[in-house]
C-alpha positions in Angstrom: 136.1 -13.2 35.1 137.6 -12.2 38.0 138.1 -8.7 38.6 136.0 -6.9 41.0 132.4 -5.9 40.6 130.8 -3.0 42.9 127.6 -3.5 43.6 125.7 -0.6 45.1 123.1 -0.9 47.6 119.8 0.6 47.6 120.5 2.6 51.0 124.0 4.1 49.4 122.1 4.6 46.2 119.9 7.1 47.6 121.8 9.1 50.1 123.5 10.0 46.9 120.1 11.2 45.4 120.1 8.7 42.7 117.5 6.0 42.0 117.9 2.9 40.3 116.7 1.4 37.1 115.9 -1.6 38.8 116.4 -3.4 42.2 118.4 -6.7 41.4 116.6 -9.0 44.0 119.5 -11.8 44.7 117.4 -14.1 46.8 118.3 -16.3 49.4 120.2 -19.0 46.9 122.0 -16.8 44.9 123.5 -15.1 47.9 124.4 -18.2 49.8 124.7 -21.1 47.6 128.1 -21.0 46.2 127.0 -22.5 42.7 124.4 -20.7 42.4 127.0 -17.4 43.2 127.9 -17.8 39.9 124.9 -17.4 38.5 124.4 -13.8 40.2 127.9 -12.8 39.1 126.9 -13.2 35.3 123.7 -12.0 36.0 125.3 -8.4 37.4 128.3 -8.9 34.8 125.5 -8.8 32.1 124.2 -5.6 34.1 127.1 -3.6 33.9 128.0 -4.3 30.4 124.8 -3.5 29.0 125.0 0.1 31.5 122.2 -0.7 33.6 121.4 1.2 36.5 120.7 -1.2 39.8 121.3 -1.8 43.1 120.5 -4.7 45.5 118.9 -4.3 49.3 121.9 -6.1 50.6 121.8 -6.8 54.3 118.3 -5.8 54.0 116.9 -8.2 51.8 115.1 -11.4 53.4 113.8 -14.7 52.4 110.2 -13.8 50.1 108.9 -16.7 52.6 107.9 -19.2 49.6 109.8 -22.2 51.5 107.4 -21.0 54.5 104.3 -20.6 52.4 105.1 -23.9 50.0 105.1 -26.0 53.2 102.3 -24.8 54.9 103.3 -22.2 57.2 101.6 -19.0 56.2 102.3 -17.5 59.6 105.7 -17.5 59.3 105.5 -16.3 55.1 103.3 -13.5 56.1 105.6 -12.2 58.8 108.4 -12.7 55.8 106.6 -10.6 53.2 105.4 -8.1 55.5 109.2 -7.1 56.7 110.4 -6.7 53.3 107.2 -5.5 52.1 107.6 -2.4 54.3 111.2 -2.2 53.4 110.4 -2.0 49.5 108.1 0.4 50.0 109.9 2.4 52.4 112.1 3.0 49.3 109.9 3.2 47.2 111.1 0.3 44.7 108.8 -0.1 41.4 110.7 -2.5 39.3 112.7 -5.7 40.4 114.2 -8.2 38.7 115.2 -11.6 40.3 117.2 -14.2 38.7 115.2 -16.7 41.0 111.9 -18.1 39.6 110.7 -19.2 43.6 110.9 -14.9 44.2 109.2 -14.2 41.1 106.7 -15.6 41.3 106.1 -14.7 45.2 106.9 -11.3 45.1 104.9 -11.0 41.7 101.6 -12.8 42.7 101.5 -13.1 46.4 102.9 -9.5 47.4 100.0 -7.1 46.3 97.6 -8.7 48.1 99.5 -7.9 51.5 100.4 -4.2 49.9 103.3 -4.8 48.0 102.6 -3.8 44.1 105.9 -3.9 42.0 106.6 -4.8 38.6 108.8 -8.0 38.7 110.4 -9.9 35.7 112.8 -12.5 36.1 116.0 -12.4 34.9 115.9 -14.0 31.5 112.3 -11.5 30.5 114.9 -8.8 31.7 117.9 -9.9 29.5 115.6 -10.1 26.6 114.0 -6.2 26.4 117.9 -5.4 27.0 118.5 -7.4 23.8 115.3 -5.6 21.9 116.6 -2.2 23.2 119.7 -2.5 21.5 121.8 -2.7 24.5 122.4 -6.1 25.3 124.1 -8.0 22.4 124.2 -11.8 22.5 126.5 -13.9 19.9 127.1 -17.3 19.7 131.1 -17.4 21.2 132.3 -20.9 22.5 128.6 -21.8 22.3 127.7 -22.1 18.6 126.7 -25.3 17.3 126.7 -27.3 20.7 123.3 -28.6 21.4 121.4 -27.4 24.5 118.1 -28.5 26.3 116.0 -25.7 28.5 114.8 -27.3 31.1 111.8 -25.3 32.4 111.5 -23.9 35.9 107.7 -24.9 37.3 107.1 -21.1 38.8 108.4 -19.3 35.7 106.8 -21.5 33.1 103.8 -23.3 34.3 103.0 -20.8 36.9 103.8 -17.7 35.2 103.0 -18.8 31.5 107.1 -17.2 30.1 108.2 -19.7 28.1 110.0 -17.8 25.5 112.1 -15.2 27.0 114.6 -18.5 28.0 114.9 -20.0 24.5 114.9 -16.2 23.1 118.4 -15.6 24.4 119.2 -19.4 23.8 118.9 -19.3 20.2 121.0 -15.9 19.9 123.4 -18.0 21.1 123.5 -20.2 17.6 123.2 -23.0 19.5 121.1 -25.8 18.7 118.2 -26.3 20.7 116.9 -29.7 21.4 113.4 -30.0 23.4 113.0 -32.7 26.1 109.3 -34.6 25.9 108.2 -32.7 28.8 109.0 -29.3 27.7 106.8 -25.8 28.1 103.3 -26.5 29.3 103.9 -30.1 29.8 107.0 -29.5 31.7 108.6 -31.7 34.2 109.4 -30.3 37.6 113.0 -30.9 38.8 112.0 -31.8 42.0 112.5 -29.1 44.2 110.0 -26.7 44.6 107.4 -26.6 46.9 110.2 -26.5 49.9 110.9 -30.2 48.9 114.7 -28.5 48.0 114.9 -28.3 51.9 114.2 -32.1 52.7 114.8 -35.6 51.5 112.5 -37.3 48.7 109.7 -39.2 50.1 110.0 -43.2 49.3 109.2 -43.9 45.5 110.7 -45.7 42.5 112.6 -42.5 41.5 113.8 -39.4 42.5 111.8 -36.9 40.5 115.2 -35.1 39.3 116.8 -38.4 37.9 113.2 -38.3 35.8 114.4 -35.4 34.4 117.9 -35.9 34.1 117.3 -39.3 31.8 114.9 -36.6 29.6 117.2 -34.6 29.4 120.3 -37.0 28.7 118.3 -38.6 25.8 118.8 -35.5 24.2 122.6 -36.3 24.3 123.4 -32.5 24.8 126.1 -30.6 25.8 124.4 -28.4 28.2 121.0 -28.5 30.3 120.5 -24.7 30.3 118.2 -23.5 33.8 116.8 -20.4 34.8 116.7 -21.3 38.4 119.0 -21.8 41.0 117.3 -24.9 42.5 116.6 -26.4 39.2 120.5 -26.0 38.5 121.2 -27.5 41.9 118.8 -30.9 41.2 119.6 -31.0 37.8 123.6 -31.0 38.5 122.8 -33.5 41.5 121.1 -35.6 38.4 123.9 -35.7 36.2 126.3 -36.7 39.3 124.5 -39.1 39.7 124.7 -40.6 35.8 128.5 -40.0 36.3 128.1 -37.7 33.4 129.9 -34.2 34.7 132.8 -35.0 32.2 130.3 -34.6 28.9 127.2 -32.1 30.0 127.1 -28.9 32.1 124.3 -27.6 33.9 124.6 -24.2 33.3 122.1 -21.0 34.2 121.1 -18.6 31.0 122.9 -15.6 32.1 126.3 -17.8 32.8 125.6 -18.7 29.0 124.8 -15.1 27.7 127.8 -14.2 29.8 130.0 -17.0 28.6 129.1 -16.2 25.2 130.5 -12.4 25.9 133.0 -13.6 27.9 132.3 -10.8 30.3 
């Protein structure tokens, strides 16, 4: 797992004439956060296993502006999505996948209306046409038979309606997989979208992500698989906080399908 990965950008890409299959849009987490690091390292593991073309903006790629637009400041998410709007389409891009449901889901539904028309997938939709092409190939590897729970990111579930593309690769890992009672449509948010990631929980009886942790933990699994790096980040905080880091990871899909590999 540790030998070097290059990763070309989109600017070296095409001085040397070539053009991408698909722009691998890291987002501001999985560039900075050092957990969720990881989760882009599978991710472009995955990507180079399975011989697909990509290359990332780099230094060029900014915040979508969701934080901005979740907390009300659609000034400062317009200025956002306009800067890398014109940087997109200065190159061009058509296709991006993104590994974060938050920049999914903004660059998918809130970009076209300011002139930014691409076809986005996030990163588990992605992994799953590689699988039905024939060039991604998922076994089960030091994850068969342990029992996982999905937990399901608000912006790529509820607010994007993908459901399946998660468990697909899940089960091709012959893992069993346990549902929490909030699951799919009826899923529980982890507690950190709509910029509340960014700030502390206002005053309640409980935190919304020890909610889901205890849904999750009545499971008794060995992993809480996410597909988001804030989802990851409260669901680990949750399991911290049962003292339970010893007996279930918090892992990301692609760290799983990667795992698996052992790419």
């Amino acid at each position: 797992m540790s030998q070097q990965i290059s990763i070309p950008t989109l600017a070296e890409m095409i001085q040397e004439g070539k053009k991408p299959e698909v722009l691998f849009w890291v987002g501001c987490a999985g560039s900075f956060d050092d957990r969720a690091k990881k989760i882009t390292k599978a991710f472009v593991k995955i990507l180079h296993q399975a011989s697909v073309s990509f290359a990332v903006l780099g230094a060029e790629e900014s915040c979508t502006g969701d934080p901005a637009k979740r907390s009300g400041n659609e000034f400062l998410f317009q200025m956002q999505a306009m800067a890398n709007i014109e940087v997109l389409n200065g190159y061009e891009v058509q296709r991006i996948v993104t590994a974060c449901p938050h920049c999914f889901n903004t660059l998918k539904n809130e970009y076209p209306s300011l002139g930014g028309n691409y076809e986005v997938v996030h990163h588990t939709q992605f992994l799953k046409g590689l699988l039905e092409d024939g060039r991604l190939k998922v076994e089960g590897g030091q994850f068969k038979g342990k029992r996982i729970t999905f937990h399901d990111p608000c912006y790529l579930g509820r607010a994007n309606n993908e459901y399946e593309a998660p468990r697909n690769l899940l089960h091709k890992l012959e893992a069993e997989i346990v549902e929490m009672k909030n699951c799919k449509q009826k899923g529980l948010c982890c507690g950190a979208g709509g910029a509340q990631m960014f700030k502390e929980p206002e005053k309640g009886n409980k935190d919304i992500n020890i909610e889901r942790t205890e849904q999750a933990l009545e499971k008794q699994p060995n992993i809480i698989a996410t597909g988001c790096p804030f989802c990851n980040t409260m669901m680990t905080d949750g399991i911290k906080n049962k003292e339970k880091e010893a007996s279930v990871q918090v892992m990301d899909v692609a760290e799983l399908v990667a795992q698996a590999k052992d790419l």
